[in-house]
N, C-alpha and C positions, 0 to 999 in steps of 0.2 A: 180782441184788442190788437191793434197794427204792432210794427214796431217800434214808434216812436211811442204808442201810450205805454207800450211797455216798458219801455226806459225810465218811464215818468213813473210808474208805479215802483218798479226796481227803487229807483231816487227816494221813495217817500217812503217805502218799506223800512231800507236799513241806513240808520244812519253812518258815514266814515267813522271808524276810527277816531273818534274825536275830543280824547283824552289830551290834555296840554301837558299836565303834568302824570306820573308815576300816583298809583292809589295804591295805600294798604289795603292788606290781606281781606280783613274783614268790608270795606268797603267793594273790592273786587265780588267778594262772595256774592255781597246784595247785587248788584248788576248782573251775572253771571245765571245761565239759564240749566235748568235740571238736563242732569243725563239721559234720562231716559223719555225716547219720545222725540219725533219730530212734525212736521205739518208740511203739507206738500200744496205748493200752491202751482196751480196749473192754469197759463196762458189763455185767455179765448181770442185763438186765431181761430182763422174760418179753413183751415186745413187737417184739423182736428175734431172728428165727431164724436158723439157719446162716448163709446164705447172705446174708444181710443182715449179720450181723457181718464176715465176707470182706468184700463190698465196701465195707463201712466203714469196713474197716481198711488196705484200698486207697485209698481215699480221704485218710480222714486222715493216711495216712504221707505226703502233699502239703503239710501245714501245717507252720510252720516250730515250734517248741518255744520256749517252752511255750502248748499250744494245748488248745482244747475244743470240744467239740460238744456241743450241747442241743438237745431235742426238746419237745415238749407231745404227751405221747400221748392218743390220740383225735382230736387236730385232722386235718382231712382233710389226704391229702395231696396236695389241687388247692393245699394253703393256702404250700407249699413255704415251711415256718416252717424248718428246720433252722438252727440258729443258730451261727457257725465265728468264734471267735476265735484267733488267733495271736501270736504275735511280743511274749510277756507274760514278765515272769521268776518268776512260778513258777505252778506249775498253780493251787494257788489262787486267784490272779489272773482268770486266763485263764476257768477254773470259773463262776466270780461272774460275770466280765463277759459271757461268753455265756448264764447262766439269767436276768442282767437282760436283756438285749437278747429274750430268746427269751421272758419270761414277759410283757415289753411289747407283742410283738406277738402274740401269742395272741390266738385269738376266742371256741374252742368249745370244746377240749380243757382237758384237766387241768394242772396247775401243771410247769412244764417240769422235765427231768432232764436232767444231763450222761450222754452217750452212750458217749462216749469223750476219752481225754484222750492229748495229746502231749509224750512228755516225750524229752528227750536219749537217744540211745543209753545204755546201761550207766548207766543213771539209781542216782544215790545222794544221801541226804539230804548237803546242803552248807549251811554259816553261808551262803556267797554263793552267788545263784543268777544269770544273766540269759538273757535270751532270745535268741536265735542272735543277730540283729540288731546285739544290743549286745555281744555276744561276739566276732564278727567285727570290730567299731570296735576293740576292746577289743585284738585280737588285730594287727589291721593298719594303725590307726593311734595309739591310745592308748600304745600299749609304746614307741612308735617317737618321740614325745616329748621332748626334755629336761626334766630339771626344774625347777622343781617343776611337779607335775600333778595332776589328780583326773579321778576321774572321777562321776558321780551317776547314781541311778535313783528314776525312781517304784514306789514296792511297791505302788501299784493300777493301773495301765498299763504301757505297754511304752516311755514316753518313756525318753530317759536324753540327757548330753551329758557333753561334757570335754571342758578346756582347761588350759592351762598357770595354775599362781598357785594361790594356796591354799586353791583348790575352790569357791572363792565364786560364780568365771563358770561354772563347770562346773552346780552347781547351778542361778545363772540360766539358760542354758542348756534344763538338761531342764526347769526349770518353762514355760519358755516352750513348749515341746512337749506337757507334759503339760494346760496350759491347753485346748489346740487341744480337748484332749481331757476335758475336765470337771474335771481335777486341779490340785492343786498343792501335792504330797505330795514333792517327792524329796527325798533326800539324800547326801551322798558316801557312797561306797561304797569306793575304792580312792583312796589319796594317796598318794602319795611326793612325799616332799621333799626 
């Protein structure tokens, strides 16, 4: 697959982030994909043979979901450019931040392509997505809560937070994480009141 089909498959994989409003706990839950486990879906470009796909996909079944991996092909491989993002809530996420990071450090080769992409076990388009990270807060201590509570995420990183109150600190929270990180995009995602 070139890399425009691949963007088009990227596209029809993972939907945005595309909650309007904040969802209770319990409805979170049902969208919200098992801890354990993920699936590695692996590129067919024509720079990749058998055998490089296998240990690719041994590899990247290592990264937590949603993750990506980009190359620059042609660039030597003394240049050991491979580019590995994880811990994102939705592959598109993860996509983008690994072709920036991989198209930044490039020197010789052609414009990077994602290689492979990591998404939850039994992966299905959901209004809510989040990255294991925030899945497991979500699952072991968000729930666990009184209320009122929220919770927030960045849709261009894998920050997120929550706290009790009516999502305001929760929000402050992951911006303050997603700063660390170039952003300062979140928003609730889950509230119960």
């Amino acid at each position: 697959m070139r890399k425009t089909g691949l963007a088009i498959a990227l596209a029809l994989l993972t939907p945005a982030i595309a909650l309007a409003q904040p969802v209770e706990s319990r409805a979170a839950k049902k969208m919200l994909f098992s801890e354990r486990g993920a699936e590695v879906v692996v590129a067919d470009v024509d720079f990749l043979d058998d055998s490089a796909k296998t240990a690719l996909k041994q590899a990247a079944g290592q990264i937590p979901y949603y993750g990506a991996i980009a190359v620059s092909p042609g660039e030597p491989t003394s240049a050991n450019l491979m580019s590995t993002m994880a811990n994102f809530h939705t592959s598109e996420a993860a996509s983008a931040a690994a072709l920036a990071n991989c198209n930044a450090r490039r020197t010789s080769g052609g414009p990077c392509v994602v290689i492979a992409t990591v998404l939850p076990k039994r992966y299905r388009p959901e209004a809510l997505t989040m990255s294991l990270q925030a899945t497991q807060a979500f699952n072991k201590q968000y729930r666990k809560m009184k209320e009122p509570k929220g919770m927030a995420i960045s849709p261009t990183v894998g920050a997120y937070g929550y706290d009790r109150g009516d999502g305001g600190r929760a929000i402050s929270i992951c911006n303050a994480a997603a700063a660390r990180e170039g952003a300062s995009d979140c928003r609730l995602v889950v509230a119960d009141q």
